[in-house]
C-alpha positions in Angstrom: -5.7 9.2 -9.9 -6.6 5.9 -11.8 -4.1 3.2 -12.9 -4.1 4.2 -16.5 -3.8 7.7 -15.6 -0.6 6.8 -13.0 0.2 4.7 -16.6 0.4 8.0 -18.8 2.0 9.9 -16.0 4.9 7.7 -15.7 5.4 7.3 -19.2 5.2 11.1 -19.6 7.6 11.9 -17.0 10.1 9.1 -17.7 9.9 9.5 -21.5 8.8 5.5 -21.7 6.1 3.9 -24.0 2.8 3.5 -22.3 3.6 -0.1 -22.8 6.9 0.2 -21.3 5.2 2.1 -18.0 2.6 -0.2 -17.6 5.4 -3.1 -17.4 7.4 -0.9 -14.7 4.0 -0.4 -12.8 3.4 -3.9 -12.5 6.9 -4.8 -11.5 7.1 -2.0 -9.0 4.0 -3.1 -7.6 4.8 -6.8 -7.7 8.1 -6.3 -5.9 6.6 -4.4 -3.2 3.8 -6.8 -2.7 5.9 -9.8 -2.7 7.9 -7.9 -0.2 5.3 -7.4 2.2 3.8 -10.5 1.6 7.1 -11.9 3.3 6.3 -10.0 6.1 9.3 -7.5 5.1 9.1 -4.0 5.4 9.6 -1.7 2.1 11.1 2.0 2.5 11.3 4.3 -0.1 13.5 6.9 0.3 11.4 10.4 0.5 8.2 8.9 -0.2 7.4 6.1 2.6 6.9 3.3 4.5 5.4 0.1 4.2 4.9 -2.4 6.7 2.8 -5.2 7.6 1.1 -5.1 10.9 -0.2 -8.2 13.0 -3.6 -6.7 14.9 -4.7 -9.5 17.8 -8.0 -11.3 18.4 -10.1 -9.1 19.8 -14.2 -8.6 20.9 -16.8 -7.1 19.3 -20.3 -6.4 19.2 -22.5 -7.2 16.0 -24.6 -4.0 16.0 -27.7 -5.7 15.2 -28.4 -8.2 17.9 -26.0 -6.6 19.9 -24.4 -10.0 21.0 -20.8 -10.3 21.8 -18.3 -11.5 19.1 -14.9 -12.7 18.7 -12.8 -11.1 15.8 -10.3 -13.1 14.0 -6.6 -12.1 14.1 -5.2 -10.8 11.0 -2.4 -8.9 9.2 -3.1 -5.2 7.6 -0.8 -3.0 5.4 0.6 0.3 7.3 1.5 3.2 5.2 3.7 6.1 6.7 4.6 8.6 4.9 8.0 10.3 4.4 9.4 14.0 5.3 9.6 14.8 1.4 5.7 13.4 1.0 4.4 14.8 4.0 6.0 18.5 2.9 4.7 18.1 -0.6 1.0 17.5 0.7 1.0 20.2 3.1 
């Protein structure tokens, strides 16, 4: 599913302007990213989890020359998702 089609589906189901969906898209998805990019985690009831995740330096090897190399430390998004979800999908 595409953006615009997550668009027409919310404004569909919550009987809103596609106008008026794409502005609670973008606030949804602003709230949760400003969220995690606190480092807080973001639980939605029956859907999921959202979490940042610090992975550590670690080694590597480049494939090509096979040499040994260091890879940097950063942060990822975790997803997890909920009972309801995970029933839904099955």
């Amino acid at each position: 599913m595409s953006k615009q089609e997550l668009i027409n589906a919310i404004a569909n189901e919550a009987k809103l302007t596609k106008v008026q969906a794409k502005a609670a898209l973008a606030a949804a998805l602003d709230a949760v990213s400003g969220a995690l990019a606190k480092g807080e985690k973001v639980s939605l009831i029956g859907f999921g989890t959202f979490a940042v995740q610090e992975k550590p330096e670690r080694q590597g090897i480049n494939p090509a020359t096979k040499a040994k190399i260091t890879i940097a430390a950063k942060k990822v998004v975790k997803f997890k998702a909920g009972a309801e979800l995970a029933e839904k999908v099955k």
